[in-house]
C-alpha positions as a Python dict, from the first residue, in 0.01 Angstrom:
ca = {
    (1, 'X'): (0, 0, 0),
    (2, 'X'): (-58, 303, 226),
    (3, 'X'): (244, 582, 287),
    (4, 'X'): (372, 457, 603),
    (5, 'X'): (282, 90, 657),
    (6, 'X'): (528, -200, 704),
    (7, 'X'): (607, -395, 388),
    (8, 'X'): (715, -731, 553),
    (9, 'X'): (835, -847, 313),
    (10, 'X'): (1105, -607, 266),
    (11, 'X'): (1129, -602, 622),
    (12, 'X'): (1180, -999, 540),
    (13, 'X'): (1470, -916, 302),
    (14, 'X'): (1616, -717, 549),
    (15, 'X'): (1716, -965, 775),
    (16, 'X'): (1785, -1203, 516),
    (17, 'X'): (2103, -1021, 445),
    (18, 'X'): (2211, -959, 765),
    (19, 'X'): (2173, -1351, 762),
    (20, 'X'): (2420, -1326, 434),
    (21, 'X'): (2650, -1094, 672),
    (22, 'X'): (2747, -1407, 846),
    (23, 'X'): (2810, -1626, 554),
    (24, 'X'): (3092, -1744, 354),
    (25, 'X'): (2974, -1800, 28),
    (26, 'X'): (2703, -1671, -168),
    (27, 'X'): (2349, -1816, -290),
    (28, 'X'): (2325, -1964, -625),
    (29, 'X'): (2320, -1773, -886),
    (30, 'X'): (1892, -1825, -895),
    (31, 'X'): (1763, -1488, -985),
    (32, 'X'): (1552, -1436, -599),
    (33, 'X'): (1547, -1206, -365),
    (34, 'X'): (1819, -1332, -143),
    (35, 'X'): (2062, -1338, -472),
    (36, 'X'): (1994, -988, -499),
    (37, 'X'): (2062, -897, -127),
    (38, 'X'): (2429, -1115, -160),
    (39, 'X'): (2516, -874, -440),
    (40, 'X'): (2365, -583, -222),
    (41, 'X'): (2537, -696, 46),
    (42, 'X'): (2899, -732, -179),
    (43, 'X'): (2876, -403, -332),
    (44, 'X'): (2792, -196, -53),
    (45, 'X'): (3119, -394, 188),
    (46, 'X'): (3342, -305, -158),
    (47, 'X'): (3213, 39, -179),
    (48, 'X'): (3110, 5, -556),
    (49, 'X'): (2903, 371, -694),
    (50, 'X'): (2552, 347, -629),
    (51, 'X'): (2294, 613, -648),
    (52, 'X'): (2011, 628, -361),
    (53, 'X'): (1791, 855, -622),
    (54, 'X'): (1767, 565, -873),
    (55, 'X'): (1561, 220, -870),
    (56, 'X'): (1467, -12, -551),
    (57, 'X'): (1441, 188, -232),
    (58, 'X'): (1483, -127, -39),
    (59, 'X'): (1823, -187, -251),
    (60, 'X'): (1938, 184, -242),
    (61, 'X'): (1874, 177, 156),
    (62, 'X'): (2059, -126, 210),
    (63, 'X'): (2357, 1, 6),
    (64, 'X'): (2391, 255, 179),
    (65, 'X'): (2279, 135, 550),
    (66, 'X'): (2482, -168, 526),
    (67, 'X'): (2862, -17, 549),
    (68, 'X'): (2701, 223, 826),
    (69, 'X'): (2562, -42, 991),
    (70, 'X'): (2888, -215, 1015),
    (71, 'X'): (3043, 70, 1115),
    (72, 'X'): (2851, 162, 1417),
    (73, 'X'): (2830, -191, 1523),
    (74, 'X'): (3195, -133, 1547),
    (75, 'X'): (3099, 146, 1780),
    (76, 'X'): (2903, -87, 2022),
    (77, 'X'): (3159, -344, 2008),
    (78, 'X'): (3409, -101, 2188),
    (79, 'X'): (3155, -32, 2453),
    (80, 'X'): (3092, -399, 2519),
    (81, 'X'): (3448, -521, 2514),
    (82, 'X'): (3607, -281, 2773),
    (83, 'X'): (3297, -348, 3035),
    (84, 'X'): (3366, -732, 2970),
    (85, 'X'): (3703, -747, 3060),
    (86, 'X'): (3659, -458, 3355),
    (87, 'X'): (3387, -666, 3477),
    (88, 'X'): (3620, -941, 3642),
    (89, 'X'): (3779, -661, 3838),
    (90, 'X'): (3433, -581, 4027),
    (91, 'X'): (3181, -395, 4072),
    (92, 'X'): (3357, -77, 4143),
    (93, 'X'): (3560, -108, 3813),
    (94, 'X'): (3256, -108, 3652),
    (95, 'X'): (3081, 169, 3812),
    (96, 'X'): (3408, 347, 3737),
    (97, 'X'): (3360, 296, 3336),
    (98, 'X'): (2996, 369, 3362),
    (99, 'X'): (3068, 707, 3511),
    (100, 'X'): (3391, 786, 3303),
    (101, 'X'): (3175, 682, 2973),
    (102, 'X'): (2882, 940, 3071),
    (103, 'X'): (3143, 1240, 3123),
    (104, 'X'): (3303, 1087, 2753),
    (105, 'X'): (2975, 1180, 2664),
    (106, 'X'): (3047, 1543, 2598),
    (107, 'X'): (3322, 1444, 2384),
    (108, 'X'): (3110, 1195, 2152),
    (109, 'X'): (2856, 1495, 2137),
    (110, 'X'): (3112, 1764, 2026),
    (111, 'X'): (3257, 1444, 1757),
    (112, 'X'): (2908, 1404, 1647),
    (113, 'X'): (2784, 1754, 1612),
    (114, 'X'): (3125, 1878, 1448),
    (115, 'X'): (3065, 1556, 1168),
    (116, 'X'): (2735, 1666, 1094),
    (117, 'X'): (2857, 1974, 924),
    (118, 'X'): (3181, 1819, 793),
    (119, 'X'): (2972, 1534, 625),
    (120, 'X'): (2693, 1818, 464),
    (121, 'X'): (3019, 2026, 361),
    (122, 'X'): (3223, 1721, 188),
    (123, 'X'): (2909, 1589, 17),
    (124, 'X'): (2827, 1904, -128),
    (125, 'X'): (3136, 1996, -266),
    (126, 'X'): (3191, 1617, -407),
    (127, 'X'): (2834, 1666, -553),
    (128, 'X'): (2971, 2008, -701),
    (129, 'X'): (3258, 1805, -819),
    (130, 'X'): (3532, 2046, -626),
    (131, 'X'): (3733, 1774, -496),
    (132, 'X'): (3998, 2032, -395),
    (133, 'X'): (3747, 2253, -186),
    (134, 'X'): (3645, 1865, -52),
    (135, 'X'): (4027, 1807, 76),
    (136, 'X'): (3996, 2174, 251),
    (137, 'X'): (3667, 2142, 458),
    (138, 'X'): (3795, 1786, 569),
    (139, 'X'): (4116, 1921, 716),
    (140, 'X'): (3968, 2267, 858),
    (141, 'X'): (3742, 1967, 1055),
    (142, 'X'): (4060, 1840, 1142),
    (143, 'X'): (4207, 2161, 1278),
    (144, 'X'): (3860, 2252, 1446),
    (145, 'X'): (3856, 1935, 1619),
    (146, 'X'): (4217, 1943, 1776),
    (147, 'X'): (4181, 2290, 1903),
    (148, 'X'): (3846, 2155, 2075),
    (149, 'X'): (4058, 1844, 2190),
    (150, 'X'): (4295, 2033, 2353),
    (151, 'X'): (4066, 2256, 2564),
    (152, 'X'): (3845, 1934, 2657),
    (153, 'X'): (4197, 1759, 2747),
    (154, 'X'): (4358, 1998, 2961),
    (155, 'X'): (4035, 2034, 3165),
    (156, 'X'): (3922, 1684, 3181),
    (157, 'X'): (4229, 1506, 3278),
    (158, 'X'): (4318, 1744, 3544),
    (159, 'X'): (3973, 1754, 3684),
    (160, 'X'): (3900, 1408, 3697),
    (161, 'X'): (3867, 1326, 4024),
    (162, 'X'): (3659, 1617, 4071),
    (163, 'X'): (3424, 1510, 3712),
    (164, 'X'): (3363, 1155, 3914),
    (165, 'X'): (3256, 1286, 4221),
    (166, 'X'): (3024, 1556, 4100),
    (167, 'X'): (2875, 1222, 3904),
    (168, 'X'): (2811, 1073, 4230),
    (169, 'X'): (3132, 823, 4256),
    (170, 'X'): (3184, 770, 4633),
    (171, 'X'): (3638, 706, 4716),
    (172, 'X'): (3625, 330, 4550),
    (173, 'X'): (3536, 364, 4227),
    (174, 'X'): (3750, 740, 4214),
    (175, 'X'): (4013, 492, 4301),
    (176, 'X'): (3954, 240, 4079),
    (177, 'X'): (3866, 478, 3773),
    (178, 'X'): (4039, 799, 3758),
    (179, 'X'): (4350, 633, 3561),
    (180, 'X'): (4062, 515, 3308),
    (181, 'X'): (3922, 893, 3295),
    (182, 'X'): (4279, 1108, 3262),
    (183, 'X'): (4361, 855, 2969),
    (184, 'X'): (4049, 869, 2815),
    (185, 'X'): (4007, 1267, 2839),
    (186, 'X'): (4412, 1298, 2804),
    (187, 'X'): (4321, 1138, 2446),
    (188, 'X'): (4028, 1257, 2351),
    (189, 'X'): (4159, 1447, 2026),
    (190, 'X'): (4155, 1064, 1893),
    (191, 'X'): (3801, 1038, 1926),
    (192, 'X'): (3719, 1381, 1779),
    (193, 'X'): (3966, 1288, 1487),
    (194, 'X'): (3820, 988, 1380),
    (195, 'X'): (3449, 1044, 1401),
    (196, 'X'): (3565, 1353, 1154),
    (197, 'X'): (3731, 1174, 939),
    (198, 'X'): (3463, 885, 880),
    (199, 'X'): (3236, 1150, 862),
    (200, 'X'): (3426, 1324, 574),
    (201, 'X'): (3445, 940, 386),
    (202, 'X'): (3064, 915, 448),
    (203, 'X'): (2986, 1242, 284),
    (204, 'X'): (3228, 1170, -53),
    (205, 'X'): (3029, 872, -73),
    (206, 'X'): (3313, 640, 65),
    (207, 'X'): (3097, 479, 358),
    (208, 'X'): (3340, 134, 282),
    (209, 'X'): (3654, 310, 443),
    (210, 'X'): (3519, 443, 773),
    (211, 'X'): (3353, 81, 794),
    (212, 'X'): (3698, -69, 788),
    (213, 'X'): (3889, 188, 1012),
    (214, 'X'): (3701, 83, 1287),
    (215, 'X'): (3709, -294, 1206),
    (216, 'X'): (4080, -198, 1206),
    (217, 'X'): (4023, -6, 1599),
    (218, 'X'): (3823, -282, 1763),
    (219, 'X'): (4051, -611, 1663),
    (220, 'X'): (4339, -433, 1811),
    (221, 'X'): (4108, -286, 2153),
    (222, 'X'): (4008, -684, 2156),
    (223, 'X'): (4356, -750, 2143),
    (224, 'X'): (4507, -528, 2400),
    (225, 'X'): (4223, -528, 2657),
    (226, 'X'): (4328, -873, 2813),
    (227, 'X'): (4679, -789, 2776),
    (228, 'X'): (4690, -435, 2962),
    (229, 'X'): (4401, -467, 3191),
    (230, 'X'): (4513, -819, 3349),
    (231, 'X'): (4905, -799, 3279),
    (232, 'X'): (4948, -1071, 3027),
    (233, 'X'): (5321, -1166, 2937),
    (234, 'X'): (5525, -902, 2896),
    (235, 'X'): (5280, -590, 2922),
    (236, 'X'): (5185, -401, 3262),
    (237, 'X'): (4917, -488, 3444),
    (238, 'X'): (4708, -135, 3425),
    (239, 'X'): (4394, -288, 3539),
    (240, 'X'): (4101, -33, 3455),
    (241, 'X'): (4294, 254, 3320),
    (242, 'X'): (4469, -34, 3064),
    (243, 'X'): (4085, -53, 2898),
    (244, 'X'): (4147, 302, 2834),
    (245, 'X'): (4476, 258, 2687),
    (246, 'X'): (4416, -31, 2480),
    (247, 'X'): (4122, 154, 2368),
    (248, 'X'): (4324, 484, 2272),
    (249, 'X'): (4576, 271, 2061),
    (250, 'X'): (4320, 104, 1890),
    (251, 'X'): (4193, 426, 1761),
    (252, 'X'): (4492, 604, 1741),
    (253, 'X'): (4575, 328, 1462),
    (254, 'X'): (4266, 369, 1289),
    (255, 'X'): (4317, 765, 1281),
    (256, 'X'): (4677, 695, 1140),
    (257, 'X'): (4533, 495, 831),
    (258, 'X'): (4234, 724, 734),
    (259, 'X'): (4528, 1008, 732),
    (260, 'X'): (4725, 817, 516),
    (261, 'X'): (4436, 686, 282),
    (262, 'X'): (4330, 1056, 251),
    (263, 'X'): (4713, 1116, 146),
    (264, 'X'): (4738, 875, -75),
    (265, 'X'): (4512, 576, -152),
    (266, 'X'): (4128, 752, -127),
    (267, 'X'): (4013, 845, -530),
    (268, 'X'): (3743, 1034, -398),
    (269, 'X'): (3872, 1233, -117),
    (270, 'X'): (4220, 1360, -122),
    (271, 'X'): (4429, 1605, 124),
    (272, 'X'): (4786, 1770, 96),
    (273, 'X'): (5033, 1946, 341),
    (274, 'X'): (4920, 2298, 158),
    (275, 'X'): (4551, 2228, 349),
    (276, 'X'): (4664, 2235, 657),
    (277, 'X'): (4677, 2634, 659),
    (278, 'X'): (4431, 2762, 854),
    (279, 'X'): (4094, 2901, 658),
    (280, 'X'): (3894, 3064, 886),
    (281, 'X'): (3597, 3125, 640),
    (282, 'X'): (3592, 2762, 617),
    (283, 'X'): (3636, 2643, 976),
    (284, 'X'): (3334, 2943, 1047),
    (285, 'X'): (3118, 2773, 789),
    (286, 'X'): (3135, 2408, 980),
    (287, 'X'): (3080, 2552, 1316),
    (288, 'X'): (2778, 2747, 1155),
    (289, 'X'): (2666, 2377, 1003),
    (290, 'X'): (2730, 2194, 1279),
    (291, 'X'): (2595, 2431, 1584),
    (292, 'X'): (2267, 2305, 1582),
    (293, 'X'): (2366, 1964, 1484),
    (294, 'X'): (2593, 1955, 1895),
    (295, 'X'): (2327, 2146, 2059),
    (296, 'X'): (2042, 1871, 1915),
    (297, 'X'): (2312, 1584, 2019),
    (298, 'X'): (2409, 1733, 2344),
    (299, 'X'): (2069, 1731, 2453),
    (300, 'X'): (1990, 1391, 2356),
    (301, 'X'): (2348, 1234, 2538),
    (302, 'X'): (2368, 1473, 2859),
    (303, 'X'): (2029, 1320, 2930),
    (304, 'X'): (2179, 983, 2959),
    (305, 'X'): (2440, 1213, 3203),
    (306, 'X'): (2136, 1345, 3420),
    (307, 'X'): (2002, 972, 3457),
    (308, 'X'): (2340, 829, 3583),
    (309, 'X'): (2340, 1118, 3823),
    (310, 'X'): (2031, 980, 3937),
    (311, 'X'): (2062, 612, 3969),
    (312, 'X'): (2410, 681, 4185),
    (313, 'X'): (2252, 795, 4466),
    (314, 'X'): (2145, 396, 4468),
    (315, 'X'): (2475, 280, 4537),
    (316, 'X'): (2729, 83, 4302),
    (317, 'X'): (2561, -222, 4252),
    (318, 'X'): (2255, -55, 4043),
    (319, 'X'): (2509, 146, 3905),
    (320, 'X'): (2678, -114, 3771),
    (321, 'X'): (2387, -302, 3642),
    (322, 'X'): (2288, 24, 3480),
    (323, 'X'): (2618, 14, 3333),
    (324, 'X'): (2612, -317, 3181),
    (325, 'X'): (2242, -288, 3088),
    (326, 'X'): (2300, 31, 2823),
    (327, 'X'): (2646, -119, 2686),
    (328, 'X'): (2432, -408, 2573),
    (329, 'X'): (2145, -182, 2480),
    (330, 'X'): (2404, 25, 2305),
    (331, 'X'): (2483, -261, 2116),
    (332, 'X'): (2183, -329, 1883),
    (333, 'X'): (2076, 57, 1902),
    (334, 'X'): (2393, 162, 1698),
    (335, 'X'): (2415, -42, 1427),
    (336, 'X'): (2039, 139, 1418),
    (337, 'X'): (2195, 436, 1426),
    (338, 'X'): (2366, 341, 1112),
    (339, 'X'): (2025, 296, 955),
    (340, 'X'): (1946, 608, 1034),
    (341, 'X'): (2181, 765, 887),
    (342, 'X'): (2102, 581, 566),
    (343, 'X'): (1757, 751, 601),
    (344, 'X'): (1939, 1052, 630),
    (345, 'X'): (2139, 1025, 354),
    (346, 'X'): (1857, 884, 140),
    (347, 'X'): (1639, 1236, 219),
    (348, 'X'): (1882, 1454, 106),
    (349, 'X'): (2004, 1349, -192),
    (350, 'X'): (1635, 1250, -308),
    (351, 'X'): (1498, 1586, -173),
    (352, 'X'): (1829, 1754, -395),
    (353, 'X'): (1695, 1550, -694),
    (354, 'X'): (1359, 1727, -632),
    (355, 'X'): (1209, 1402, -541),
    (356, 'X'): (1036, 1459, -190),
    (357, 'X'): (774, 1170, -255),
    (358, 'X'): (1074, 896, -302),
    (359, 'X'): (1208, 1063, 9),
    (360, 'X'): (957, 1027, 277),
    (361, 'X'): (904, 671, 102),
    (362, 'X'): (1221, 578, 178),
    (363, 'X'): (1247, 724, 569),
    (364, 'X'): (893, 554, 629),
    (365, 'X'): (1078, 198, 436),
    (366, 'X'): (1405, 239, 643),
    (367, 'X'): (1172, 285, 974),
    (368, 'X'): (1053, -91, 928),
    (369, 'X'): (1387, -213, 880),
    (370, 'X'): (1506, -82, 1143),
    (371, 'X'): (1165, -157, 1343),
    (372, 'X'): (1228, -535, 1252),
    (373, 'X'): (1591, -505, 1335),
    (374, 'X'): (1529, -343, 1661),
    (375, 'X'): (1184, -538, 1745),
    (376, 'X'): (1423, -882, 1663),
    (377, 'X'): (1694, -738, 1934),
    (378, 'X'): (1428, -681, 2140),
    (379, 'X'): (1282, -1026, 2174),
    (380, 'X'): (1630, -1164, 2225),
    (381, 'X'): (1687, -938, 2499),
    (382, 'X'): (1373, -1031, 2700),
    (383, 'X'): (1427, -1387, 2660),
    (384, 'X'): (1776, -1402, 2743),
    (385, 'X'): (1850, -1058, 2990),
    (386, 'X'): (1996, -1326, 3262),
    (387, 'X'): (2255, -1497, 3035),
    (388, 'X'): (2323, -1201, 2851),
    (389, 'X'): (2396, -962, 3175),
    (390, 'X'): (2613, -1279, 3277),
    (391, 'X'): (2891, -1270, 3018),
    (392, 'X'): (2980, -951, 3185),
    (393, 'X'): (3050, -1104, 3496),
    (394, 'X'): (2853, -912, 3783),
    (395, 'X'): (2688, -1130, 4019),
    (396, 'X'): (2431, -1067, 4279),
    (397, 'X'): (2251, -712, 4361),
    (398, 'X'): (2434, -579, 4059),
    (399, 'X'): (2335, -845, 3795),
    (400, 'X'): (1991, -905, 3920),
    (401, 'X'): (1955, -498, 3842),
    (402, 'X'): (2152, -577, 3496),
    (403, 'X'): (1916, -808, 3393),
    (404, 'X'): (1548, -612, 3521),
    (405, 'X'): (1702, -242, 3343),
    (406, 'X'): (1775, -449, 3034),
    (407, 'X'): (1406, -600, 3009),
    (408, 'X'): (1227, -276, 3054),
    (409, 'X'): (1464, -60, 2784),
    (410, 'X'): (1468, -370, 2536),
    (411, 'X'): (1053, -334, 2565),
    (412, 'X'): (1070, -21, 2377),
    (413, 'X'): (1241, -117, 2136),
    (414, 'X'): (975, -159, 1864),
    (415, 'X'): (910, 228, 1927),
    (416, 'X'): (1349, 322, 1889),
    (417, 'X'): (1383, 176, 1531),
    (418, 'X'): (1118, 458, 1427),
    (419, 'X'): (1191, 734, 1673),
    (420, 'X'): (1556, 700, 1557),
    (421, 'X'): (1470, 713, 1170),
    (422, 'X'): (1238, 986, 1178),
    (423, 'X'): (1504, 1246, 1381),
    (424, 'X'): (1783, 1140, 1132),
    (425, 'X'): (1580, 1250, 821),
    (426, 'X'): (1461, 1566, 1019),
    (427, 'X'): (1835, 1602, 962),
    (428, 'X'): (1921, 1465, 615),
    (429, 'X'): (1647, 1726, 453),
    (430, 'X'): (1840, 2052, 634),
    (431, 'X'): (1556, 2075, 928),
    (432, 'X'): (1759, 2032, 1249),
    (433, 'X'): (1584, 2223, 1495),
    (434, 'X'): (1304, 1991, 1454),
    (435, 'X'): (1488, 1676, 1592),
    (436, 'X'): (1639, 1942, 1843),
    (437, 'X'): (1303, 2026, 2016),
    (438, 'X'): (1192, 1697, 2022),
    (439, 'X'): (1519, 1581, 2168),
    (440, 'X'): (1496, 1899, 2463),
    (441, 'X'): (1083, 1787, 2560),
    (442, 'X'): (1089, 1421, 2549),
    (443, 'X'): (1450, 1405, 2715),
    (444, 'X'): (1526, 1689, 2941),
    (445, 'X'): (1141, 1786, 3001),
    (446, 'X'): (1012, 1484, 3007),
    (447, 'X'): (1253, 1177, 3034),
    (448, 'X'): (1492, 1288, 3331),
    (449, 'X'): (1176, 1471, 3564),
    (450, 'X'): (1022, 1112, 3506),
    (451, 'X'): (1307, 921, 3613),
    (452, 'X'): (1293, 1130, 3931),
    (453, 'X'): (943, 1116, 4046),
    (454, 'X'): (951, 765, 3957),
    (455, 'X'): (1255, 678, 4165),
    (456, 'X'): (1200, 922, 4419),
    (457, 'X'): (872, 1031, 4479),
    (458, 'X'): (705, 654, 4400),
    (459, 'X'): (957, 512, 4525),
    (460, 'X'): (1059, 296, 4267),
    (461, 'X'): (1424, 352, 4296),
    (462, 'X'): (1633, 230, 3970),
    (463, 'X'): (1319, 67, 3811),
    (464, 'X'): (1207, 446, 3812),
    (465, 'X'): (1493, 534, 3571),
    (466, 'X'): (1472, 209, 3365),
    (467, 'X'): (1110, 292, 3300),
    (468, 'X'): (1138, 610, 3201),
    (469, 'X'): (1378, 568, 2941),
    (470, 'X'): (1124, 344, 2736),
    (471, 'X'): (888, 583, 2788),
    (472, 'X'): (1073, 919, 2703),
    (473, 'X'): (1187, 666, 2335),
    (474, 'X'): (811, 593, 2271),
    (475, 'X'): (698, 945, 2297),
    (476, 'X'): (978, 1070, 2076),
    (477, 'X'): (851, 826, 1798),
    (478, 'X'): (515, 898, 1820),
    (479, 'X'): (600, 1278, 1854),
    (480, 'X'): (835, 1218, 1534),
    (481, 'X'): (582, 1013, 1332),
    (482, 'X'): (318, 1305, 1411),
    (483, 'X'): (542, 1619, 1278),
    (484, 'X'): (705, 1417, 1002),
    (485, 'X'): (382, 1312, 851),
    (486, 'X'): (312, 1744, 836),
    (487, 'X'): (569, 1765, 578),
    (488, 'X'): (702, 2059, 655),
    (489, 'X'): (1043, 1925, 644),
    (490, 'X'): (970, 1950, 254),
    (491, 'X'): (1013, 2270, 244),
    (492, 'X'): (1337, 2396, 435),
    (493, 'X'): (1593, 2575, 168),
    (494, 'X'): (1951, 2387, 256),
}
C-alpha cells in the first residue's frame, strides 16, 4: 500500500479500542485483533515499558496515544463542565467564561511552550540514563514556571476588568465575570505547574501518571462546580467566580500528588529538596528549547483571541454560542491532540534509532486514526449540533448561533485529524519553525483577515468567523501534508 494512504482497517482497530475504553471486561482470550487492542489498551492505562521503535506501528501508536488521549480528554472535560454549570446562570455568565478562557489563553501557551522543552530535556536525559540530571531539568521547569506565574498573576488579576473590556465585554458580563478572571489569573502558577509536570512524566516515559493526575483534577472540578457555583449545603454560593475556584482546587490537588509521586513513589523520575537550587545553565537551556515551541503555540491560540475579539462586536448572544460551540469542539479536538503527540513521540525516538522510513510511516498511520477519530466526531456533531448545544442550557439567539458555529467547525474536521498530526511530528523530529510558519500564514495571515472580510465586509456576521475557522484548519493540512511529504524534516540535527 502507498506511503500515505488510509489503512481502514487499522483505522477499524482504532475505534475498536476506544470501544474497549468503555468496557468492563475483556474479549476472550481468541487470538484477533480486538484481543490484541484489550491488552493494548491494559498496558498502555498501567504504564507497562513499551518501545515505539520495535514491531506493530498501529500497536506502538496506540500505546503510546492511548494514556495521552485520556489525558487530554481530561483537558476538554474541564472546559465542558464549568460552561455547563455557568450556563444556567445566563447568557452573560457565559460570555464572561468565553472571554476569561481566551485571555487564559496566554497562560496555556506559556504551559505548553515551557513543556515542550521540559519533555525533550527529561526524555533525553532518561534515554542517557542520567536520572539525576532528569530530577534537575524537571524542577528548574518548576522554578521557571513560578517565576512566570507570578509576573502573569500580579498583572492579570489586577487588570482584569481592564483584560475584559479590551476583549469587547460590555458592564454585564465584567460584572458577572471578573471574580471568575482574578481567580483564574490569581492561580495561574497551578496551571503552569501541572502542564510541567505531566510533561516531565511524558518525557521519562511515564504517560500513565499525568493520565491519572488529571482524572484525579476533573472528579473533584465535577464535584465542586455544583457546590460553589449554586451554593449547595454548606458552601457559598460564588456563582461564576465558584467555576474558577472549584476549578483551581481541582488542580491544585492534582499538582500536590505529581509532587509527591516525584518525591517518592515515581521509579523513573525522581526529585529531592537539594534540586530546588537554582541552575541557571539549566533553566537557560529550557527557555532556549522551548522559545520556539511558545512562539509556534502563541500564534496558533492568540488567533482564537483575535476571533473572539471579532465575534463581540455581535453582542452576547453569538458570543455565547461561540462559547459553547468551541468547548464542545474542544472536546473531541484534544483527545486528538493526544494523538498527536503520540506522532510526535513516535518521530523522535524512531528518527533517534536512525529509522526515518518507520517514522513518517507512523505520522502518515497516526493521521488516519486520528482522521477516523475526528471524521467520527464530526458526523456526530452535524447530526446532533441542536441537542448537543442544549445540554449547555442557552436558549434562543444564543443557542440557535451554538448550534450553526458548531456545524460549520465540525465540517472540517476530516481535514484537523491530519493538520494536527503533521505539525506535532514537525515537532517530535526537532523542526519547529516549520509548524511555526504554518501556524503564523494560515492563522494570523490568513484565518483572522478571513473572519473579518467575511463578517464585515460580506456581511456575514458570526457565520463569517465560523467559516473561516474550517477553512484556515483545511489549508493548514493540506499546507502540512505538502511540506511533510519534502522530507526535509529528515534532516534537522536535534
Amino acid at each position: 500500500m502507498p506511503d500515505g494512504f488510509p489503512d481502514l482497517r487499522e483505522a477499524v482497530f482504532f475505534c475498536q479500542v476506544l470501544i474497549l475504553m468503555t468496557t468492563s471486561t475483556p474479549p476472550s482470550s481468541d487470538p484477533s485483533r480486538l484481543a490484541r487492542g484489550w491488552r493494548i489498551l491494559v498496558d498502555a492505562l498501567r504504564g507497562r515499558d513499551g518501545d515505539p521503535t520495535q514491531g506493530p506501528l498501529t500497536g506502538a501508536i496506540l500505546f503510546l496515544a492511548i494514556p495521552m488521549v485520556l489525558e487530554m480528554a481530561m483537558e476538554s472535560v474541564f472546559a465542558v463542565v464549568d460552561i455547563f454549570f455557568v450556563s444556567q446562570l445566563g447568557d452573560a455568565a457565559v460570555a464572561a467564561v468565553g472571554l476569561t478562557e481566551s485571555l487564559m489563553t496566554l497562560v496555556y501557551t506559556v504551559a505548553i511552550g515551557l513543556s515542550i522543552g521540559v519533555t525533550a530535556t527529561v526524555a533525553r536525559r532518561i534515554g542517557e540514563k542520567d536520572a539525576e540530571a532528569a530530577g534537575r531539568a524537571t524542577v528548574q521547569g518548576m522554578l521557571l514556571g513560578a517565576g512566570i506565574a507570578v509576573v502573569l498573576g500580579v498583572i492579570g488579576t489586577l487588570q482584569a476588568d481592564t483584560l475584559l473590556r479590551l476583549m469587547g465585554a460590555n458592564d454585564e458580563v465584567v460584572a458577572a465575570g471578573l471574580g471568575y478572571a482574578r481567580v483564574l489569573f490569581g492561580f495561574n502558577g497551578i496551571i503552569l505547574t501541572l502542564f510541567l509536570l505531566n510533561a516531565a512524566f511524558r518525557g521519562a516515559g511515564d504517560a500513565a501518571i499525568a493520565m491519572r493526575v488529571l482524572w484525579l483534577a476533573n472528579g473533584l472540578n465535577i464535584l465542586l462546580d455544583p457546590l460553589l457555583i449554586f451554593g449547595i449545603g454548606p458552601f457559598p454560593e460564588l456563582g461564576v467566580t465558584g467555576a474558577a475556584v472549584a476549578t483551581s482546587i481541582g488542580r491544585g490537588t492534582a499538582v500536590c500528588v505529581q509532587i509527591y509521586t516525584l518525591f517518592r513513589l515515581s521509579d523513573r523520575l525522581h526529585i529531592t529538596l537539594a534540586h530546588f537550587r537554582i541552575q541557571f545553565e539549566v533553566i537557560w537551556r529550557l527557555i532556549r528549547l522551548s522559545a520556539t515551541g511558545t512562539f509556534q503555540i502563541f500564534i496558533g491560540m492568540a488567533s482564537w483571541v483575535g476571533l473572539v475579539r471579532v465575534i463581540a462586536d455581535f453582542g452576547p448572544e453569538p458570543l455565547a454560542g461561540y462559547t459553547v460551540a468551541i468547548r464542545i469542539v474542544l472536546f473531541a479536538l484534544l483527545p486528538a491532540w493526544g494523538l498527536s503527540n503520540a506522532a510526535a513521540t513516535m518521530v523522535g525516538q524512531n528518527m533517534g534509532a536512525g529509522k526515518p522510513d518507520r517514522a513518517e510511516a507512523s505520522v502518515w498511520q497516526a493521521g488516519w486514526i486520528s482522521f477516523a477519530f475526528l471524521g467520527g466526531a464530526g458526523i456526530v456533531f452535524l447530526a446532533f449540533a441542536e441537542p448537543l448545544v442544549g445540554l449547555f442550557g442557552i436558549e434562543g439567539e444564543a443557542a440557535r448561533w451554538g448550534v450553526l458555529g458548531l456545524r460549520i467547525v465540525a465540517a472540517g474536521f476530516f481535514f484537523y485529524g491530519h493538520g494536527m498530526t503533521l505539525g506535532a511530528a514537525f515537532n517530535g523530529a526537532g523542526d519547529a519553525w516549520t509548524p511555526t510558519w504554518m501556524n503564523l500564514i494560515c492563522f494570523w495571515l490568513w484565518e483572522i483577515p478571513l473572519a473579518w472580510v467575511l463578517a464585515y465586509s460580506m456581511g456575514w456576521g458570526p457565520t463569517g468567523v465560523f467559516t473561516a475557522i474550517a477553512v484556515a484548519y483545511a489549508t493548514f493540512a493540506v499546507f502540512a501534508a505538502v511540506l511533510f511529504r519534502r522530507g526535509r524534516w529528515k534532516e534537522v540535527e536535534v
